[in-house]
C-alpha positions in Angstrom: 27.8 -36.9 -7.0 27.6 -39.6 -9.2 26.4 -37.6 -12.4 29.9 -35.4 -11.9 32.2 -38.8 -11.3 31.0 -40.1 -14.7 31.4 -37.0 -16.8 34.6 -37.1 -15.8 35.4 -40.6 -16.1 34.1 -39.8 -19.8 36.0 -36.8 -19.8 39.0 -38.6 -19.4 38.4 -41.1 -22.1 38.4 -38.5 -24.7 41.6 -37.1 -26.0 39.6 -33.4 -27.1 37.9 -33.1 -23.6 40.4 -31.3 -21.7 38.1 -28.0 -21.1 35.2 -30.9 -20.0 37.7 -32.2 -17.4 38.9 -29.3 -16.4 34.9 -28.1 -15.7 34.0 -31.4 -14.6 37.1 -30.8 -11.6 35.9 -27.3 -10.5 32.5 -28.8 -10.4 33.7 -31.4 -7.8 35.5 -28.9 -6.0 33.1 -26.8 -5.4 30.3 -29.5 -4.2 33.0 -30.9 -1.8 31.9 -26.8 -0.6 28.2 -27.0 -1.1 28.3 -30.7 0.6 29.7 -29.3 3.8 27.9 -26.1 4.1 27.3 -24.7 7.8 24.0 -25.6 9.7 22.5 -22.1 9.9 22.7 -22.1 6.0 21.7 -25.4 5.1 18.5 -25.7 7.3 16.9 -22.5 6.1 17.5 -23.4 2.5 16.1 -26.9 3.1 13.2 -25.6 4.8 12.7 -23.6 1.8 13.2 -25.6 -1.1 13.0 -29.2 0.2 15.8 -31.8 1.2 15.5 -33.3 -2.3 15.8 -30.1 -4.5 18.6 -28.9 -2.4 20.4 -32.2 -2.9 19.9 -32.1 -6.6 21.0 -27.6 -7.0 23.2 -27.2 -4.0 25.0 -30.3 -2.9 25.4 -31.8 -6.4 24.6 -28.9 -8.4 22.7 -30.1 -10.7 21.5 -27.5 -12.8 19.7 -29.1 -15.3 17.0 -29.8 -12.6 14.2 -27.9 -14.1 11.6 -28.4 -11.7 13.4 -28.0 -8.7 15.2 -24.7 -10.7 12.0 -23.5 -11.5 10.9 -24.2 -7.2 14.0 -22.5 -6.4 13.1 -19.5 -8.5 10.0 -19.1 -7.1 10.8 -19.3 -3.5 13.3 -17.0 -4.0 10.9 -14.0 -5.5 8.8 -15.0 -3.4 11.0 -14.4 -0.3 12.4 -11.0 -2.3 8.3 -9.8 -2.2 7.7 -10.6 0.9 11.1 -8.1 1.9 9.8 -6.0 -0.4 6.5 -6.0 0.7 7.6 -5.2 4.6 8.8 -1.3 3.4 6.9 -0.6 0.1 4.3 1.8 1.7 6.2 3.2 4.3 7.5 5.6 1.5 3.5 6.8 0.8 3.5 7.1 4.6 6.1 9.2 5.0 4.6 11.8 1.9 1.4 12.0 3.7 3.3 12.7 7.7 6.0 14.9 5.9 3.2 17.2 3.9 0.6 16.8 6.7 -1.9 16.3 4.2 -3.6 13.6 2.0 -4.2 15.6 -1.2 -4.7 13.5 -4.3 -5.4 10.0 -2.8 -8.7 8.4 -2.8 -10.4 7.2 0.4 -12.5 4.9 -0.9 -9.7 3.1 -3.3 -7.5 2.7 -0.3 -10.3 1.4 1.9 -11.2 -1.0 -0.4 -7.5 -2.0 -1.5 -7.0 -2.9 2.4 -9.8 -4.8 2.2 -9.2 -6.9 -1.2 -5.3 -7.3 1.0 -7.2 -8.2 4.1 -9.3 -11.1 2.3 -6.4 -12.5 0.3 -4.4 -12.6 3.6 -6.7 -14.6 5.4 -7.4 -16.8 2.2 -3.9 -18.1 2.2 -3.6 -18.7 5.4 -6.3 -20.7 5.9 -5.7 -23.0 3.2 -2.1 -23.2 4.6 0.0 -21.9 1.3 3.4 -21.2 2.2 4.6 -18.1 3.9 6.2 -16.8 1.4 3.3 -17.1 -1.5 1.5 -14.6 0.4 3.1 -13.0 3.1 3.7 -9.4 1.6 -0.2 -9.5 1.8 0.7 -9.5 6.0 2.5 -6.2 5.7 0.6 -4.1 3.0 -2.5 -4.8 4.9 -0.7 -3.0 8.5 0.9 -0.2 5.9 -2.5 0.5 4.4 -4.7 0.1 7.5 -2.2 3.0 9.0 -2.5 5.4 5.5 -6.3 4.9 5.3 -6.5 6.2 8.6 -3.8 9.1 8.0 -6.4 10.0 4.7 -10.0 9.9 7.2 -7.7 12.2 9.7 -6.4 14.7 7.3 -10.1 14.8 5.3 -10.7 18.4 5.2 -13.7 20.3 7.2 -17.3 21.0 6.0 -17.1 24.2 7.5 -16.5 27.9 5.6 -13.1 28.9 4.8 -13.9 32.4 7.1 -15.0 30.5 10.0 -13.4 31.3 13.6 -14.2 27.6 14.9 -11.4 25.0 14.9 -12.3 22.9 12.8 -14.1 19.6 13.4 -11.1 16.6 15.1 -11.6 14.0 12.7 -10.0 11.3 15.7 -13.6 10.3 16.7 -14.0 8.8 13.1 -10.1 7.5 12.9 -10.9 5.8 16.0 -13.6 4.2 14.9 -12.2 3.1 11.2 -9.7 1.6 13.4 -11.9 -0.9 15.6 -13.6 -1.5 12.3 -10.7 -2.9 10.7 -10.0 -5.1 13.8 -13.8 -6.6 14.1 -13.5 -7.5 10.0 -10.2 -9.3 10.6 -11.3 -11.4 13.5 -14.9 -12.0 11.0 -12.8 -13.3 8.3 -10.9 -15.4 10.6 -14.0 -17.3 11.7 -16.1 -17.4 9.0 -16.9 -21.0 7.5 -14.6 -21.6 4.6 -16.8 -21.6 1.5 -17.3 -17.4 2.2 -13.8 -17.1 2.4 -13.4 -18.3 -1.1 -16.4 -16.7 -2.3 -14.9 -13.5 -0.8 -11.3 -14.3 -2.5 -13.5 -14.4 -6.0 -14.7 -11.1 -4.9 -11.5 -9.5 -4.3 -11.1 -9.5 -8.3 -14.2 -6.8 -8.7 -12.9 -5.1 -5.5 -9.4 -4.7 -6.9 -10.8 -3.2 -9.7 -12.9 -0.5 -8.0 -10.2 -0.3 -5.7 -8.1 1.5 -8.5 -10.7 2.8 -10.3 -11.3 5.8 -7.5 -7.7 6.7 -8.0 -7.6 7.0 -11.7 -10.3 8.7 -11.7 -9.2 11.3 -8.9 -6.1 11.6 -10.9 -7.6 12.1 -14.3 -9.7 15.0 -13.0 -7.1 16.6 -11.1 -4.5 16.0 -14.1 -2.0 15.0 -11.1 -0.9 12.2 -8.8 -0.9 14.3 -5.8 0.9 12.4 -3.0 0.8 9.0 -4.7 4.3 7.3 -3.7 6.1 6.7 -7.7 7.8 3.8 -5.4 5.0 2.0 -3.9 3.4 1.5 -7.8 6.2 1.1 -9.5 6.6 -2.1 -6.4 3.1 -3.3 -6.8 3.8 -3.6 -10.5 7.1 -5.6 -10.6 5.9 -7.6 -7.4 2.5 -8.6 -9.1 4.0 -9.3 -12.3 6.8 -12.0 -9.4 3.2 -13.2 -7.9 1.8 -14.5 -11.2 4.6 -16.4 -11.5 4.8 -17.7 -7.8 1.3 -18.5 -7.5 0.9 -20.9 -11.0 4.2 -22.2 -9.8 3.3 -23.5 -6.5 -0.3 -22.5 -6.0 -1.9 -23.4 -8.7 -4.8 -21.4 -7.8 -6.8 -19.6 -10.1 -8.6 -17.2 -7.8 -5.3 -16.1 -6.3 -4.2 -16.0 -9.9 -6.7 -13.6 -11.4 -6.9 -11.3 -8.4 -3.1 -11.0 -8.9 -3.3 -10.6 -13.0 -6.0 -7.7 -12.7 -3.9 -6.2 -9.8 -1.2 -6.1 -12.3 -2.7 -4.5 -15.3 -4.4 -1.7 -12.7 -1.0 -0.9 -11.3 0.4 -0.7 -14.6 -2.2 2.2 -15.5 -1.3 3.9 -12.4 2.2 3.9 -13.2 2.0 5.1 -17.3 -0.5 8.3 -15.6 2.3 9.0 -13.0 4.4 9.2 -16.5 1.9 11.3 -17.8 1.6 13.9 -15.2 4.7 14.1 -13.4 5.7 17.2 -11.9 1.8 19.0 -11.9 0.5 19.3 -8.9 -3.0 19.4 -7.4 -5.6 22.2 -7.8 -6.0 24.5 -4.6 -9.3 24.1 -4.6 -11.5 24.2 -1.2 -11.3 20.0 -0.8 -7.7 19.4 -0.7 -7.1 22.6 1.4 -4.7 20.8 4.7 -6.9 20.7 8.2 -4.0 23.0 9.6 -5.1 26.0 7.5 -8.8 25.3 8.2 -8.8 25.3 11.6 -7.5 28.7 12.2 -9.8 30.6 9.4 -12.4 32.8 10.1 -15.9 33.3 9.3 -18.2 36.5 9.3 -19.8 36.3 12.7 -22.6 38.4 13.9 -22.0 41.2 16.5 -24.4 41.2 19.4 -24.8 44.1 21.4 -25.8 44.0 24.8 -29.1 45.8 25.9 -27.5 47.6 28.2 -25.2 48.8 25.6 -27.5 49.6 23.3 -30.3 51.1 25.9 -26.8 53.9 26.9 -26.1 54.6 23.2 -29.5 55.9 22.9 -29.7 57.6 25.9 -26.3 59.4 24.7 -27.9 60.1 21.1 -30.8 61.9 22.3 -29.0 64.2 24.8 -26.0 64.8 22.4 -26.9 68.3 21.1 -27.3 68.3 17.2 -25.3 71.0 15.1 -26.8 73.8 12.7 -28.4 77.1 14.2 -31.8 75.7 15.9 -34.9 78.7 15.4 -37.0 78.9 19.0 -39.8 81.9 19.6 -38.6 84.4 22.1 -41.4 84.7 24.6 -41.9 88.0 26.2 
């Protein structure tokens, strides 16, 4: 208050400064607002950006406060990610349930993307980072879990495409991907600490063979398949938010570079969603849907009973055989 009560005392010294007064008395108009704000809106801003940074921007407005603007940025993309980061696959889950297939995605690059999600996650936590530096990581790891196991349960049969079987229920091996990804959580929970952050330095090779798989399947197919344009074009644009968040009040560098190479792998997924939109996926054999398999037939062999077979022959051998048939008259 004091830094608005002497720019206007100097204001009013100064014969030219009538636009300066006239700012400097909105100014202490409107933190006689921001002074007296409500309870339910001044706590959670506190809580988020500190008593003293909120005294400085919101009760005195204080703009010029560059670190506790630069704070106040950064929690603020950082709550805007974590929002973000509640919904952005549920779009990629909805293209899998609505098509009832999983063409075009790559099992092992989401497998291993839950995992690098899974490792961060418990990373942050541990060391006791704030919610919101990390906490999109809590909600990508439950949307992926859910489309890895969507991809192992729509995986298409080994069978022929003419068989009569149903073809082989995939749940058994859903089921078990899914206890699996429980056991590694609790692991990583109680693991000494020096392996977790030998694991978060590993999460920056993982991230890149995470992606690598689905470049790759969309390089050969010359299509993105099912890929969800809104769940990369998110991970680009909240990535590029992270970098800023984490050297801002991180400071880590594992976190960092994980989140840098994230980046620039997302980014390639997004220019070959450019480059291929609209062409869709070979028909071939291993993207057919499990619907269609399990109702097609194969050639089966027919077995005749021996009953069957021992009438048929009996029937043959009495049946009388046509043409004029030449006997000996015997006298």
């Amino acid at each position: 208050m004091k830094f608005f009560e002497t720019l206007c005392a100097d204001s009013q010294r100064i014969r030219t400064g009538y636009l300066k007064l006239q700012y400097c008395n909105l100014l202490l108009t409107m933190t006689a607002i921001t002074q007296n704000l409500p309870s339910f809106i001044k706590d959670p801003a506190i809580g988020l950006i500190g008593p003293h940074c909120y005294s400085s921007l919101v009760e005195n407005l204080h703009v010029t406060d560059s670190v506790c603007l630069k704070l106040a940025i950064s929690k603020g993309l950082g709550v805007a990610i974590v929002l973000g980061g509640a919904v952005m696959k549920i779009p990629q889950l909805l293209l899998i349930l609505r098509a009832r297939h999983a063409k075009g995605l790559s099992l092992p690059a989401f497998g291993l993307e839950t995992l690098a999600y899974l490792i961060t996650l418990v990373y942050a936590y541990r060391n006791n980072y704030p919610f919101s530096t990390y906490g999109e990581n809590f909600f990508l790891t439950i949307q992926n879990v859910f489309i890895t196991l969507l991809i192992i349960y729509y995986l298409p049969g080994t069978q022929s495409h003419l068989t009569t079987k149903r073809a082989k229920s995939n749940t058994p091996s859903v089921l078990v991907a899914g206890v699996v990804s429980i056991v590694t959580a609790y692991v990583l929970l109680v693991i000494p600490m020096h392996l977790i952050q030998f694991l978060q330095l590993a999460t920056v090779p993982i991230s890149l063979f995470s992606k690598i798989p689905q470049i790759s399947e969309n390089y050969r197919n010359k299509s993105t398949g099912q890929l969800s344009v809104f769940a990369v074009a998110s991970q680009v644009f909240g990535c590029a938010a992270r970098l800023f968040t984490t050297a801002t009040e991180m400071g880590d560098s594992l976190v960092f570079a994980g989140f840098a190479l994230a980046f620039v792998l997302n980014v390639a997924l997004g220019i070959q969603i450019w480059m291929y939109w609209g062409q869709g996926v070979p028909a071939t054999k291993e993207h057919w849907p499990r619907e269609k398999q399990e109702f097609d037939e194969e050639p089966t062999e027919i077995v005749t009973p021996q009953y069957a077979q021992a009438s048929f022959n009996h029937a043959s051998a009495t049946q009388p055989t046509t043409g004029r048939r030449w006997a000996r008259k015997v006298d």
